[in-house]
ZAMARGU-4260 file (C-alpha; in steps of 0.2 Angstrom, whole numbers, plus 5000, padded with zeros to 4 digits):
<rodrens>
0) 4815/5079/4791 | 4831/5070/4796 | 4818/5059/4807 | 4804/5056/4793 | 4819/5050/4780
5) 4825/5037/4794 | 4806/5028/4792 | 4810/5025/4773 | 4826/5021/4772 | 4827/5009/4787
10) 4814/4996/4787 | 4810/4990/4804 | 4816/4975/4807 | 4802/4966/4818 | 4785/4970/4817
15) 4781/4972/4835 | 4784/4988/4841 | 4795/4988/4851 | 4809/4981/4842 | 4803/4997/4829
20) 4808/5009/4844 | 4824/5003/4849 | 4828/5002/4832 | 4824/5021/4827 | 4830/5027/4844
25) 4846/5019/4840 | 4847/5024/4823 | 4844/5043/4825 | 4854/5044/4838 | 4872/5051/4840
30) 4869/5064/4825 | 4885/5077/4826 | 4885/5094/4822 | 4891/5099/4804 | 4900/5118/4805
35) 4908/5122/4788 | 4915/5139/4797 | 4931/5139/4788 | 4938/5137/4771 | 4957/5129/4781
40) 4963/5117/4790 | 4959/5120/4811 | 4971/5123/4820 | 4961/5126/4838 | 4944/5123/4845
45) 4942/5128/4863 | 4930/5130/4876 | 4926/5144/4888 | 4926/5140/4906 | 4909/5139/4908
50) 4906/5129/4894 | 4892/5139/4886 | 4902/5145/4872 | 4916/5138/4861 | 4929/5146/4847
55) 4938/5138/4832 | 4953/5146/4824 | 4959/5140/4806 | 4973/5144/4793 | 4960/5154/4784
60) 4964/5170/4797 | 4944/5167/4805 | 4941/5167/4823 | 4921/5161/4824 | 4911/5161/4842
65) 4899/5150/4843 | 4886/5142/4855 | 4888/5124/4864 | 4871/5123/4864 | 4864/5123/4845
70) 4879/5127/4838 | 4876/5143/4831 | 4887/5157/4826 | 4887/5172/4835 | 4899/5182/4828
75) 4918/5185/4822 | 4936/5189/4830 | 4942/5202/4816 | 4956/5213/4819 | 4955/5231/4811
80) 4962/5234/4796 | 4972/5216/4787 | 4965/5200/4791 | 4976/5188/4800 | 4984/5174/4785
85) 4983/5161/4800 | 4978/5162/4818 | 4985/5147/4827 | 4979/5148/4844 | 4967/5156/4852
90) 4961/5159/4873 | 4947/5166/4882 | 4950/5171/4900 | 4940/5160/4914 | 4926/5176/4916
95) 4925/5176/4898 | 4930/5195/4897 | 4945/5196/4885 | 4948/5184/4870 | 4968/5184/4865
100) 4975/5177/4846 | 4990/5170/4840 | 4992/5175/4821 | 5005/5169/4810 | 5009/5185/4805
105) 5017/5188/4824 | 5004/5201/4832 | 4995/5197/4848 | 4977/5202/4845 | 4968/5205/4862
110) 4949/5208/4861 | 4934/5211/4870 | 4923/5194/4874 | 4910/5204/4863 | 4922/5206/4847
115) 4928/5224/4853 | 4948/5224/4846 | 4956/5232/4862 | 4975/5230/4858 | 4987/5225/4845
120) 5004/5217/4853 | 5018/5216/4838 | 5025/5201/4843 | 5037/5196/4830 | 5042/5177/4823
125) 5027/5166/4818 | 5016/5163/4834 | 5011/5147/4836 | 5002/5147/4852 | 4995/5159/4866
130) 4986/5153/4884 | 4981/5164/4898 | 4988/5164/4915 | 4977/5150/4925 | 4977/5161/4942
135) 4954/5164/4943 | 4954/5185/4945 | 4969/5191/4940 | 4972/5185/4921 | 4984/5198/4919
140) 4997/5188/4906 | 4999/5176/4892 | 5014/5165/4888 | 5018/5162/4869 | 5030/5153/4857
145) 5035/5159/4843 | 5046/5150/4827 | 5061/5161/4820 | 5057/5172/4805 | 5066/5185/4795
150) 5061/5202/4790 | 5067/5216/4782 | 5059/5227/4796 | 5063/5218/4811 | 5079/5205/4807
155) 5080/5189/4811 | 5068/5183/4826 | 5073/5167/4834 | 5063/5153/4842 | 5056/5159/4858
160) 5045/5156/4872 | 5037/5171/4881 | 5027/5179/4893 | 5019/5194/4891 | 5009/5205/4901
165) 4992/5209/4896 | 4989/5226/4901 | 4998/5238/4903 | 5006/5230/4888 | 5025/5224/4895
170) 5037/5208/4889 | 5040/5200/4907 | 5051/5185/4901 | 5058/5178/4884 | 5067/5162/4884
175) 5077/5162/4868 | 5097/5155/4871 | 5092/5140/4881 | 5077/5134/4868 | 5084/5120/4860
180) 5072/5120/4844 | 5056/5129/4841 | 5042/5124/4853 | 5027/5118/4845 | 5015/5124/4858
185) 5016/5129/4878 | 5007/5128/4891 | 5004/5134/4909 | 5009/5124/4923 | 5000/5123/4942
190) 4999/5139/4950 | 5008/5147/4934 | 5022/5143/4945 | 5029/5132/4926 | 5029/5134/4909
195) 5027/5116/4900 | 5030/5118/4881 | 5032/5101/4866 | 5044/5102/4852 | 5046/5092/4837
200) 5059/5082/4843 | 5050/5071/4855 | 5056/5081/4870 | 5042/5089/4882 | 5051/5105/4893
205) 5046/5110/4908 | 5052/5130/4914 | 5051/5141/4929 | 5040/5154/4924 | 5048/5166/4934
210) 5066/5163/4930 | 5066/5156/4912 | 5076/5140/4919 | 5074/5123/4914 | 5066/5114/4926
215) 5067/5095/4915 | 5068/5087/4900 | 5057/5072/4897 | 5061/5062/4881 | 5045/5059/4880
220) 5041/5053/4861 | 5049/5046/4847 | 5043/5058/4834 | 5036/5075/4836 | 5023/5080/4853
225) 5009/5086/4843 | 4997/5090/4857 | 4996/5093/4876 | 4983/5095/4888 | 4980/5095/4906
230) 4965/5087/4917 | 4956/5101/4928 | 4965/5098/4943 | 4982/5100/4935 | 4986/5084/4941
235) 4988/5073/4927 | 4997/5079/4907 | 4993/5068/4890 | 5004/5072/4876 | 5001/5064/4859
240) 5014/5061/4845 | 5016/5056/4829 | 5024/5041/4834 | 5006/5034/4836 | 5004/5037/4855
245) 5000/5047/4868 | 5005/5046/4887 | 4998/5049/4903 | 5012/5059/4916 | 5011/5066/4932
250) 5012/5084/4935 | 5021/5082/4952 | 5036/5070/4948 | 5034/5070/4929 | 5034/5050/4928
255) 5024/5044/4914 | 5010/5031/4921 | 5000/5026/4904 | 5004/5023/4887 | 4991/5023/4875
260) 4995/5015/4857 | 4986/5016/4843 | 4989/5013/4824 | 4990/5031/4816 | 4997/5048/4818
265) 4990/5058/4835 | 4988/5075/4833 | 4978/5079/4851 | 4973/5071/4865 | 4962/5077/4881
270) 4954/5070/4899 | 4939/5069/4901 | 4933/5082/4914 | 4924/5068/4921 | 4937/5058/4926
275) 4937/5065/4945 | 4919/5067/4944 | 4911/5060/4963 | 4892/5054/4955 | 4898/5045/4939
280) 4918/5044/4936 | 4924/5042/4917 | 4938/5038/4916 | 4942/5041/4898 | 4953/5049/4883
285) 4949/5055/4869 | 4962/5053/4854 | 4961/5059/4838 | 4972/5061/4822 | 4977/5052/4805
290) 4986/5050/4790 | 4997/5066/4785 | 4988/5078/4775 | 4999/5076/4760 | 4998/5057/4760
295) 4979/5058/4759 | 4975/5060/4744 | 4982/5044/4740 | 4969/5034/4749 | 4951/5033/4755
300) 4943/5041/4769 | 4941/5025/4779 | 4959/5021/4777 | 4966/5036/4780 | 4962/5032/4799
305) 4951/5051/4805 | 4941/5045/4818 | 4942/5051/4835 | 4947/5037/4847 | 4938/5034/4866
310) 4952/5025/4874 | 4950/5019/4895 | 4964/5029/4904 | 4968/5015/4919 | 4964/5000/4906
315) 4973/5007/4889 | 4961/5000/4881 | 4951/5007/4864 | 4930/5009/4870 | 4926/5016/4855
320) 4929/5029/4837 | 4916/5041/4831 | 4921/5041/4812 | 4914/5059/4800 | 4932/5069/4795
325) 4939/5066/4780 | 4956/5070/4782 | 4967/5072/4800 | 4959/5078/4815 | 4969/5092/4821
330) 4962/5098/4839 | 4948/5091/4852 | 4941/5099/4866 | 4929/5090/4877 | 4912/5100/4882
335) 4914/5109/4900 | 4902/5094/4909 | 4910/5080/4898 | 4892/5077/4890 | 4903/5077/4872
340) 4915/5082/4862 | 4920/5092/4848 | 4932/5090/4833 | 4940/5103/4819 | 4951/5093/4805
345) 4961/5097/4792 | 4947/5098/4779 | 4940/5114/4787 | 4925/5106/4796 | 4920/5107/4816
350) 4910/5091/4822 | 4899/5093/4837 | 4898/5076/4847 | 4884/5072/4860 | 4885/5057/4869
355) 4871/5048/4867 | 4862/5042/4887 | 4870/5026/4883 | 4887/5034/4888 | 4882/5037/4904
360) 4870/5022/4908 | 4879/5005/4902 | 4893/4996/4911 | 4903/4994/4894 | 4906/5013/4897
365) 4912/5013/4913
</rodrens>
């Protein structure tokens, strides 16, 4: 019907024919997903490793499943008994067996990949972000971070990063003394051999995993890390900031080798999986942020700067912006094949991007 309304409402502009085509292949082209699966702000959208299936989290305590392909829902993470206030994070392991949640009210929620709950771990603090381990086969453990929080039943919990192992259930490392501030999120190194977290400060820390020692300190930003993610090869880190950019470093050395400015407040950025592709190479980042929450009320949507940025990764330069929230973007994820993306902002909505053949076709994309 979408297709039937674009014949009245956009009048070809030539009347041969195939002016007409090009036209409407252009103009129904490039049509996201809507998914109004939350009432809150997201807070994570991630893929599972083969790229059929995807999950949001959001502050509303909902944890949906749902399928790359059409973008249906197929069901829900609930744990038994309360549901979650927020869940912050979320991860699925690379067989897509177990799916683990971070909630704000500091429990671990493990499940089955089919929404079976299979254990609770009472984690303490407000959990702020859970991966699995990277190692294909034996993803046995998860590492955390936590912000300090105070209760009558278990005192005063203090910022900490941890690693916890799955099953049996068994607390393998806690990084408490050393942690400067509270880590924002934290991340898996290569070969699990590192932990690299982003705090609030502009810092980016990079531990052993097996010791708890701090490996380095990068002064990375000048505001808060926001977001960090990894290309597939491990390789290659972005972090954005609120400082309006987001950098390239290398994993080996931790040297920073791009800078990417832009004229708003970044909350993610992510590598294209592409970028090491053999057959058709792209060599692009995806941006994406905006304008505080609480500032946004103040002004319209096309000021407020939402849209989700294509930047070149050798060339710094801006390729493109899909425009749709209307309020700050608050996580990306790329699909599996790098076919598209997907967005989840503050305003509770999950936008499905595919490319359109263009993306892969023209030289202004390459």
């Amino acid at each position: 019907q979408a297709h039937i309304c674009c014949w009245f409402l956009f009048p070809p502009p030539a009347p041969n024919l195939i002016n007409a085509a090009f036209f409407y292949s252009t103009v129904a082209r490039m049509h996201p997903y809507l998914l109004h699966i939350h009432e809150r702000p997201l807070t994570l959208v991630k893929f599972n490793h083969d790229g059929d299936f995807f999950i949001s989290c959001a502050k509303d305590g909902d944890v949906n499943l749902i399928r790359s392909e059409n973008c249906e829902r197929v069901g829900t993470y609930s744990p038994l008994g309360d549901k979650a206030g927020a869940v912050f994070a979320v991860d699925i392991t690379m067989d897509s067996t177990y799916v683990v949640t971070a909630n704000a009210d500091g429990k671990l929620v493990f499940y089955t990949f089919q929404g079976e709950q299979v254990s609770i771990l009472n984690h303490g603090g407000v959990l702020k972000y859970v991966e699995w381990n990277q190692k294909p086969g034996s993803q046995n453990m998860v590492c955390t971070c936590n912000d300090k929080f105070k209760s009558a039943a278990e005192g005063l919990v203090p910022n900490r990063i941890m690693i916890w192992q799955f099953n049996p259930p068994k607390r393998l490392l806690s990084i408490d003394d050393q942690l400067p501030m509270k880590a924002t999120k934290v991340k898996w190194g290569a070969f699990d051999e590192t932990l690299v977290s982003i705090f609030e400060e502009g810092t980016v820390i990079v531990w052993d995993s097996a010791t708890g020692e701090q490996i380095k300190l990068l002064q990375a930003h000048q505001m808060a890390v926001t977001g960090i993610n990894f290309s597939e090869d491990k390789m290659m880190m972005i972090t954005a900031s609120k400082d309006g950019t987001a950098k390239l470093w290398a994993t080996d050395n931790y040297e920073q080798i791009k800078e990417y400015k832009t004229d708003r407040p970044l909350n993610d950025a992510c590598i294209s999986p592409l970028y090491c592709s053999e057959q058709s190479p792209k060599l692009h980042v995806l941006l994406a942020g905006g304008q505080d929450a609480k500032d946004v009320t103040t002004t319209a949507a096309a000021s407020g700067k939402f849209e989700a940025l294509l930047y070149h990764m050798v060339y710094e330069e801006e390729i493109g912006s899909v425009k749709g929230h209307f309020g700050p973007v608050n996580t990306l994820a790329w699909f599996r094949d790098g076919s598209g993306f997907v967005t989840g902002g503050e305003d509770g909505y999950v936008r499905v991007h595919n490319f359109d053949p263009d993306y892969f076709t023209s030289k202004k994309f390459d």
